[in-house]
C-alpha positions as a printed Julia matrix, in Angstrom:
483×3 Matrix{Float64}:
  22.41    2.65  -10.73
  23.97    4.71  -13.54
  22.16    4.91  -17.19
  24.66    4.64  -19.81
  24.12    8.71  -21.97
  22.03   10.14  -19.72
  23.87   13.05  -17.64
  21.67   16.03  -15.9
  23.21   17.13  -13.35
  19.28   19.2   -12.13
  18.3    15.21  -11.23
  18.4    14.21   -7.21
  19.43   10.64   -7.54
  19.52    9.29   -4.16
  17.14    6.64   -2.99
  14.44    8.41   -0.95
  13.72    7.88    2.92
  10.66    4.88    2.51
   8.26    5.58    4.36
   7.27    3.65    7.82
   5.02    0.16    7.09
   1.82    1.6     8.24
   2.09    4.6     5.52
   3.63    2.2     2.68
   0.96   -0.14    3.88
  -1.79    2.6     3.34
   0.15    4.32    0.32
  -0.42    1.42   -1.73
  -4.15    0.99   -0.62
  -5.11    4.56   -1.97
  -2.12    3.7    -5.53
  -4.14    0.21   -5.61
  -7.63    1.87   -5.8
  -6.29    4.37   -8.19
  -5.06    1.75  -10.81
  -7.59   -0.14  -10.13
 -10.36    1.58  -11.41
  -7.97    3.49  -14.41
  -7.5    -0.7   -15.65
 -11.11   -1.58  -14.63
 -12.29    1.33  -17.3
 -10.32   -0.49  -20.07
 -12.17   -3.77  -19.89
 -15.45   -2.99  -18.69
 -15.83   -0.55  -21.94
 -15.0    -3.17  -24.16
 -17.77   -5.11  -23.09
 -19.96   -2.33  -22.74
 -18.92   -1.38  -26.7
 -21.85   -3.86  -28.48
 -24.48   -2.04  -25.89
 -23.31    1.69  -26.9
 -23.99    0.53  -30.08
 -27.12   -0.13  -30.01
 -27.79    2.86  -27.77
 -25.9     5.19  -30.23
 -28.25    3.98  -33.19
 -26.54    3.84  -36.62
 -22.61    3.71  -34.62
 -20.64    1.49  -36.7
 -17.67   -1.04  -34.86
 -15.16    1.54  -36.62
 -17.06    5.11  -35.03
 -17.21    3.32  -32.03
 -13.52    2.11  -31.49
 -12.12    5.79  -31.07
 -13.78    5.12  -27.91
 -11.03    2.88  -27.26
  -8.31    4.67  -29.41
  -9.44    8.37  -28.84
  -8.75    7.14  -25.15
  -5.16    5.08  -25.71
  -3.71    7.8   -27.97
  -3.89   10.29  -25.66
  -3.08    8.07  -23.03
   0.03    7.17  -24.63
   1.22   10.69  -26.06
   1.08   12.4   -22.14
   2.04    9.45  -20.7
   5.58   10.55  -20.33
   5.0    14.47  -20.4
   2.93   13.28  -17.07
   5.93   11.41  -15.69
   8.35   14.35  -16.74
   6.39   16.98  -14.96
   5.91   14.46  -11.85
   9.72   14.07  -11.52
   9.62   17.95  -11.55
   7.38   19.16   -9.49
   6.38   15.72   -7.05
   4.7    12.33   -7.65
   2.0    13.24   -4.82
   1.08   16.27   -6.69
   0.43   15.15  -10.1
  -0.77   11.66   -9.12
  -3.75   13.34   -7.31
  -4.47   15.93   -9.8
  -4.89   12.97  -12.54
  -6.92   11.03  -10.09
  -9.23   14.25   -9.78
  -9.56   14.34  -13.44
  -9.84   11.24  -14.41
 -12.76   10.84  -11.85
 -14.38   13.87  -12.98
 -14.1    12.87  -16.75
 -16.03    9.02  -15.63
 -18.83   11.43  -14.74
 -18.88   13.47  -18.11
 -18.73   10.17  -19.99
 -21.79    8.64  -18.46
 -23.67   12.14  -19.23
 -22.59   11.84  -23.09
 -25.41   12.59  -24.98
 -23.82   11.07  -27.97
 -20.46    9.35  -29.49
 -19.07   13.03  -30.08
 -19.71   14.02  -26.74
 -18.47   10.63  -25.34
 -15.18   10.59  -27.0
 -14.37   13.89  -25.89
 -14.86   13.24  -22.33
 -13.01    9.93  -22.95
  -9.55   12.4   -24.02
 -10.34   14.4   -20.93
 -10.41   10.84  -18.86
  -7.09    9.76  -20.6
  -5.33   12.73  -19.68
  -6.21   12.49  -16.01
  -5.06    8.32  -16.1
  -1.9     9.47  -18.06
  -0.88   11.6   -14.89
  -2.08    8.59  -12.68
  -0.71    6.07  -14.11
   3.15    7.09  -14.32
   3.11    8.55  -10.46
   0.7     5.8    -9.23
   4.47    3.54   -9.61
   6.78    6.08   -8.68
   5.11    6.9    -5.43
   4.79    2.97   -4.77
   8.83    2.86   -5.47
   9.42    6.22   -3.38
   7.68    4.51   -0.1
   9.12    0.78   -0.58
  12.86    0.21    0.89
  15.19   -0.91   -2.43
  15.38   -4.1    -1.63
  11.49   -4.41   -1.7
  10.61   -2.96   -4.62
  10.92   -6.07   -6.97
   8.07   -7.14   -5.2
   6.18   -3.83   -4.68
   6.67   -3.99   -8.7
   4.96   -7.8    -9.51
   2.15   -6.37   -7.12
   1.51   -3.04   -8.51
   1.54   -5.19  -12.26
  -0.57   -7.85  -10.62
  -3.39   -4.82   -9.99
  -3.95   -4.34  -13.37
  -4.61   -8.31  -13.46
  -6.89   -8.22  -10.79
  -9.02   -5.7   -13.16
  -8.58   -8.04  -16.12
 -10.27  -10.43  -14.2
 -13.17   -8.53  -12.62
 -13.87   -6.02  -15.44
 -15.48   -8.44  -17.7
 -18.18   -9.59  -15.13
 -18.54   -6.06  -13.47
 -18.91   -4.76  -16.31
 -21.38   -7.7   -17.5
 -23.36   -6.71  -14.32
 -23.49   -2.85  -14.59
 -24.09   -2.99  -18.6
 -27.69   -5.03  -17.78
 -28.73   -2.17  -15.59
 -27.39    0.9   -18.27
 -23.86    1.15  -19.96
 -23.2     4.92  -18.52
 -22.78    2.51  -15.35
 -19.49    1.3   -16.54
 -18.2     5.03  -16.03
 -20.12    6.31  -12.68
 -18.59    3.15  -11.08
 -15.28    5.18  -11.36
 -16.6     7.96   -9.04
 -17.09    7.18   -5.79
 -13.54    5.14   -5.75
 -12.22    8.13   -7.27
 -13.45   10.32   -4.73
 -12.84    7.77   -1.66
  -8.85    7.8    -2.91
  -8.64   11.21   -3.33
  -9.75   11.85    0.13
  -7.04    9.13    1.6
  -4.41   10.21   -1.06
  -4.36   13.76    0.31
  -3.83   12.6     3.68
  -1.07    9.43    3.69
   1.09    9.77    0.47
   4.97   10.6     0.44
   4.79   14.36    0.31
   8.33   14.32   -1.45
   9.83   17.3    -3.73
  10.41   17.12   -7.28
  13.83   16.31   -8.62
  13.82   18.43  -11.29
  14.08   22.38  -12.5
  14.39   24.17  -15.4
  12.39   23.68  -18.54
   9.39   22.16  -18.88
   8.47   18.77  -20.92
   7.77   19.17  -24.45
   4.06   19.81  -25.0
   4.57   20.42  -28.76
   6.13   16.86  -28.84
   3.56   15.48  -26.87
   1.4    17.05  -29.76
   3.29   15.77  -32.47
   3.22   12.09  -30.81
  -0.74   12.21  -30.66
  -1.3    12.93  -34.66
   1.34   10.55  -35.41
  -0.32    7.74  -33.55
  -4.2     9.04  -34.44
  -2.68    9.04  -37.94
  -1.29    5.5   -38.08
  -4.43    4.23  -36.47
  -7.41    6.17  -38.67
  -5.35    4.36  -41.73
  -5.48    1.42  -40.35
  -8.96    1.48  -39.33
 -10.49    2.68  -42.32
  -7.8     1.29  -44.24
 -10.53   -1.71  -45.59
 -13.27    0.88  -46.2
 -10.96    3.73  -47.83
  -8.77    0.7   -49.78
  -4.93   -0.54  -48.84
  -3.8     1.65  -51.71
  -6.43    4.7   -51.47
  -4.56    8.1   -51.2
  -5.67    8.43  -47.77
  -4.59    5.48  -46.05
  -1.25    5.71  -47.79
  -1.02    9.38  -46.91
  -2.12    8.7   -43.36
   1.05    6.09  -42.73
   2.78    8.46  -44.16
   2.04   11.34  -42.1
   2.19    8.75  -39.22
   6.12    7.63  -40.34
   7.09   11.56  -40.97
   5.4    13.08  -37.91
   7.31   10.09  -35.24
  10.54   11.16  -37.21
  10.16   14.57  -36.41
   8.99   13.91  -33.21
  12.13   11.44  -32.24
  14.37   14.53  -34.32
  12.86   17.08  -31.62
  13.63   14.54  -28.46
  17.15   14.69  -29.32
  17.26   17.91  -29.22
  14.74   19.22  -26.77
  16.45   19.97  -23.13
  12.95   18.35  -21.45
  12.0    15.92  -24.56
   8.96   13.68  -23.75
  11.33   10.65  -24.33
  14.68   10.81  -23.32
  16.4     8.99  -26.0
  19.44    7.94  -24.22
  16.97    5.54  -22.05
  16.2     3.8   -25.06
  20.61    3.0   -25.46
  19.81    0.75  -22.16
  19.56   -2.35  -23.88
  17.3    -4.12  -21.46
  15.21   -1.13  -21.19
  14.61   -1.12  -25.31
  13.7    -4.75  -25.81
  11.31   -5.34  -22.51
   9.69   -1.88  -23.95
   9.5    -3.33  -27.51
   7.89   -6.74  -26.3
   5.71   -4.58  -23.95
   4.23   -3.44  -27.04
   4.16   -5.77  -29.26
   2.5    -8.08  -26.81
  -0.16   -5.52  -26.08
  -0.45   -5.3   -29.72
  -1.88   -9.03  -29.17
  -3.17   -8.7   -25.79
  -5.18   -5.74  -26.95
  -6.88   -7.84  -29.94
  -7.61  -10.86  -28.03
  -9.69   -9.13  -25.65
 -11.88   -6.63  -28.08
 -12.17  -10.23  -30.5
 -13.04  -12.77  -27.51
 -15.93   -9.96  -26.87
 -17.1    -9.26  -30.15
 -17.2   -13.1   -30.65
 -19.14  -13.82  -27.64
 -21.76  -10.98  -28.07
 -21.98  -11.24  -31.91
 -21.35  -14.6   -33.02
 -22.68  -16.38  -30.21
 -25.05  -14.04  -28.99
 -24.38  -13.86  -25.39
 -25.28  -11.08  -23.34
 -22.74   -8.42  -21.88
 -23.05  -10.41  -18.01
 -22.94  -13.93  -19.83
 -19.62  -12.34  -22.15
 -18.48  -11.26  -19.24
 -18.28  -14.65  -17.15
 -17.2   -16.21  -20.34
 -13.9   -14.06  -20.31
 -12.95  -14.0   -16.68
 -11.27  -17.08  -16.09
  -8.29  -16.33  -18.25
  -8.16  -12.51  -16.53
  -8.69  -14.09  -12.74
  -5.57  -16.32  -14.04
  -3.35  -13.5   -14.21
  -2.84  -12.23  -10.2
  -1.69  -15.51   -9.19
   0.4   -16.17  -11.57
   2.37  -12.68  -11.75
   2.64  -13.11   -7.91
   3.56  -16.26   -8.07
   6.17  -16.44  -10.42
   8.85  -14.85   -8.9
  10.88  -17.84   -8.15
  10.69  -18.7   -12.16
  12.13  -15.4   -12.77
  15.15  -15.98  -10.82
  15.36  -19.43  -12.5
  14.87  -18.43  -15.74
  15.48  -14.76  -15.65
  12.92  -11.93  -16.99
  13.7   -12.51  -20.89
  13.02  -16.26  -21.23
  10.04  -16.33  -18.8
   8.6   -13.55  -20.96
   9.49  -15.75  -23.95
   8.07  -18.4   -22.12
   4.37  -16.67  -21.13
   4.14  -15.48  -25.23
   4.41  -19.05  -26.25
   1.49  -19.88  -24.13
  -0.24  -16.99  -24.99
   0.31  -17.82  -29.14
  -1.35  -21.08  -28.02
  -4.54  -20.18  -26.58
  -5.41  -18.05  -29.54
  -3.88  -20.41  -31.55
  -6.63  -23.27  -30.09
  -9.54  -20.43  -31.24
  -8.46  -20.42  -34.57
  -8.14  -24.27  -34.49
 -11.49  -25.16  -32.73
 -13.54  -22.25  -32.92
 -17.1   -23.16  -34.9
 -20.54  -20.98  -35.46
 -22.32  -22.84  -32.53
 -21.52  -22.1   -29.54
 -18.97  -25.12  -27.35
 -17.49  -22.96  -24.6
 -16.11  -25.3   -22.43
 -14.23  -27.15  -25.3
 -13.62  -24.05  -27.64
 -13.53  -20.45  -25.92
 -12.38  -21.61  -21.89
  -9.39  -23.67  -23.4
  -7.85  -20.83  -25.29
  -8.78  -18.0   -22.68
  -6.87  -20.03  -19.68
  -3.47  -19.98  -21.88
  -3.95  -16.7   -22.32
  -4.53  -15.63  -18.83
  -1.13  -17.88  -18.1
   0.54  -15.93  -20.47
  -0.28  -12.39  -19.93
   0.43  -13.55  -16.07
   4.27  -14.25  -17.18
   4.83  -11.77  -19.77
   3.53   -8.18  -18.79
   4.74   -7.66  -14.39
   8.11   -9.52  -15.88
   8.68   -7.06  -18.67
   7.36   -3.94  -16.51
   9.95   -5.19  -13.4
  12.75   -5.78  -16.13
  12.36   -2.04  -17.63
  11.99   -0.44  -14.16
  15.14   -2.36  -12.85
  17.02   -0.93  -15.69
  16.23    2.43  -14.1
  17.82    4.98  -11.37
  15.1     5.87   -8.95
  14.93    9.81  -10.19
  13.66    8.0   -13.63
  10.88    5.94  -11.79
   8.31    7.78  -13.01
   9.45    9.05  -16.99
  10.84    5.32  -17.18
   7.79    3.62  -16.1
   5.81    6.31  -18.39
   7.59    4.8   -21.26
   6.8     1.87  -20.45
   3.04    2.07  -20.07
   3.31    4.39  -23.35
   4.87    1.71  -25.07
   2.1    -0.74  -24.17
  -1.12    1.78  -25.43
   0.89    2.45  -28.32
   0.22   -1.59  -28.3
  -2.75   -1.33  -27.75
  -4.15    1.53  -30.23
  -2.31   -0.51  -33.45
  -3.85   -4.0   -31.86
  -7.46   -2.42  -31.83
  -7.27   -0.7   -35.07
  -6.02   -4.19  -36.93
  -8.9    -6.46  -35.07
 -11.08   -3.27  -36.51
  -9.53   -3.03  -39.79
  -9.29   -7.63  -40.47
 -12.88   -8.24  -39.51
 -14.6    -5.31  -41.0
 -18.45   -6.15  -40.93
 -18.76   -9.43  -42.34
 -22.09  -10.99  -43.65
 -23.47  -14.56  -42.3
 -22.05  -16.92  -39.82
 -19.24  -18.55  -42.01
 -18.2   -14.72  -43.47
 -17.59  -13.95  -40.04
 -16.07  -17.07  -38.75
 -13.07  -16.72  -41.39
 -13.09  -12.36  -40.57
 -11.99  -13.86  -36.68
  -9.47  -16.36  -37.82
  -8.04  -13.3   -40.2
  -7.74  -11.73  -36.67
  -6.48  -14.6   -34.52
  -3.8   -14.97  -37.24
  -2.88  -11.97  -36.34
  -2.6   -11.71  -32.71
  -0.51  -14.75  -32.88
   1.79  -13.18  -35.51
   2.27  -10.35  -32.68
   2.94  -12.47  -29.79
   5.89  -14.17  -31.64
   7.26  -11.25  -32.42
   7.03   -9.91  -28.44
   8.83  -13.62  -28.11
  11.94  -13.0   -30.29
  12.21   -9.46  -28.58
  11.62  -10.79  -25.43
  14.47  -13.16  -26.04
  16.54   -9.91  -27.02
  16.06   -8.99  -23.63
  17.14  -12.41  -22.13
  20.5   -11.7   -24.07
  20.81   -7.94  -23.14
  20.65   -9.31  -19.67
  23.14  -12.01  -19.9
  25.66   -9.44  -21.56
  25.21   -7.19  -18.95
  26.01   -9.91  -15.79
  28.95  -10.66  -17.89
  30.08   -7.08  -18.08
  29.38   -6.93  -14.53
  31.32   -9.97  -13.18
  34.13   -8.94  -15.37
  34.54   -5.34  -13.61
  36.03   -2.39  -14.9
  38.5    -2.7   -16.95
């Protein structure tokens, strides 16, 4: 598969040799564990955020989100600098040198003697899952025969679900005993795939030479996204129209131009702009992040609401949430029969309409006293259906559109795309319900955010149904054959 701009003649294109079904078999065993726990850490901190703050006495909602966004914006800004320098120098290599970090970082965040101290270990932990995330595919992809990999892809998207569904009641469970619990539980996986990684992944050379990826980029990405999301977090407490929040979009607009300027022009850029010319690769990347814009707010609201307006504990919170995250394995296995039917775009389409109306039914039924079963279970099921269609179809529908020496910068995009989702989604849930005062105060402060989410899943919709055309043009073009 050719990608329509993109010529470098230092890329190895050919498939690799997969590897024999005992060692794919194993492979994804140690890739599983890996993701695992680097998803797991996303949802067990946001229910472990309402108990840091009472730990870290005086931590406002805002402080404390950089726990969150310190993490996603450096996720997202390496991301593809990780994936780069994998295709360079070998998946096996970086993918265990991120799981080694990221593991080590779990154990400097439970030690955090305060917010400072936590949020800097949390960069060091989003560095390590930025090279793990990227190779964690690629290596999947380099061990899986071609015509397997569709499916390799639903079930390494389907991992993430799996953590969806177990991190709110694991981290429920390990948040009664002490919150620091939420990040030691990443060790002794950590360690355990380390030890098999070393021993059973494809041990296959790098693609690439010459220069390396961009680090100055990389840099310029991370204050561009930091900037856009410190304006929109403080942008209620600083004012819409204060100097600083207007500066700080600003900065945020001028710093991503220079940064895209310097990717055309860089001979290693951290995004290869040509990949975004694929025109099913730019709209399931665009819906990828505008539906993690909504996915992103859903979650860190349903939590909040639970734990604050309802006053559940983190174990109770977590129950509460899992049945829309246990939802989403079955589904995103199970759905690959729709997606032949319907194709990738308009089952994505499909999955953000059902999304839209479980939050839609929160902001309908919602009250002050608690109804779970009629009010908060409804809503959270569509959502689970939803983020079961929409995310493995848009992550298989921007890896098909890419050659296999791209597996791991393509699918870096692609996760990049989505924390760039979910850093803006945060920030707005932070920024609309600000720190409201008595029950009915807050009520309307969640709608504000509801009302949002929803406004982002229709927009991942429409581009999702970009994609549906993109993909219809381009069996066309291919049943016609060269002209």
């Amino acid at each position: 598969m050719d990608i329509v701009g993109i010529s470098n003649p230092r890329v190895v294109s050919a498939d690799p040799a997969p590897a024999p079904a005992p060692h794919r078999r194993t492979a994804f065993l140690v890739v599983a564990a890996a993701v695992f726990v680097s998803n797991l850490d996303l949802f067990i901190v946001n229910v472990a955020l309402p108990a840091m703050q009472q730990h870290f006495h005086g931590s406002s909602l805002a402080t404390l989100s950089w726990v969150l966004n310190g993490y996603a914006i450096v996720f997202a800004a390496l991301l593809v600098a990780a994936g780069r320098l994998a295709d360079r120098v070998g998946h096996r290599t970086v993918f265990l040198a991120g799981l080694a970090v990221f593991t080590a970082a779990s154990a400097l965040c439970a030690l955090a003697p305060g917010v400072g101290w936590l949020d800097a270990a949390r960069l060091v932990q989003a560095a390590g899952a930025a090279a793990l995330i990227p190779t964690s595919l690629a290596l999947l992809l380099d061990s899986t025969p071609p015509a397997q990999r569709p499916g390799a892809i639903r079930a390494w998207a389907s991992i993430g679900g799996i953590a969806a569904g177990l991190g709110p009641v694991l981290g429920g469970l390990l948040v009664e005993a002490d919150w620091r619990w939420v990040f030691l539980a990443n060790v002794p996986v950590g360690v355990a795939a380390l030890a098999a990684g070393a021993r059973v992944l494809p041990r296959l050379r790098g693609g690439e030479s010459g220069p390396l990826p961009d680090l100055f980029g990389a840099a310029l990405l991370t204050v561009a996204i930091a900037a856009l999301a410190v304006s929109l977090v403080q942008g209620d407490a600083w004012g819409w129209g204060s100097a600083r929040v207007l500066g700080g979009l600003l900065a945020s607009a001028l710093l991503t131009a220079t940064f895209l300027r310097r990717s055309a022009r860089h001979p290693a850029p951290i995004v290869e702009l040509p990949l975004l010319k694929v025109p099913s690769f730019a709209a399931a990347n665009t819906a990828a992040l505008l539906f993690t814009v909504a996915f992103a707010g859903m979650l860190l609201t349903s939590v909040l609401w639970c734990q604050e307006a309802w006053g559940y504990s983190a174990l109770r919170t977590g129950l509460a949430i899992a049945p829309g995250p246990l939802l989403v394995p079955p589904v995103a296995l199970g759905s690959a029969a729709l997606v032949r039917r319907l194709g990738p775009g308009r089952l994505a389409a499909l999955g953000t309409l059902l999304f839209a109306g479980g939050v839609g039914w929160w902001t309908a039924t919602i009250g002050i006293r608690p109804g779970y079963a009629t009010e908060l279970l409804p809503g959270m099921l569509l959502t689970g259906l939803g983020v079961g269609l929409v995310l493995p179809t848009l992550i298989g529908a921007a890896a098909a559109a890419l050659p296999p020496a791209r597996f791991a910068t393509g699918s870096a995009v692609t996760t990049m795309a989505r924390q760039i989702g979910a850093v803006v989604g945060v920030a707005l849930m932070v920024s609309l319900i600000g720190t409201p005062h008595g029950p009915q105060a807050e009520l309307d402060a969640f709608r504000r955010g509801w009302t949002a989410v929803i406004a982002a899943v229709l927009l991942a919709g429409a581009a999702a149904l970009v994609l549906a055309a993109a993909q219809r043009r381009a069996t066309a073009n291919t049943a016609a054959g060269p002209e």
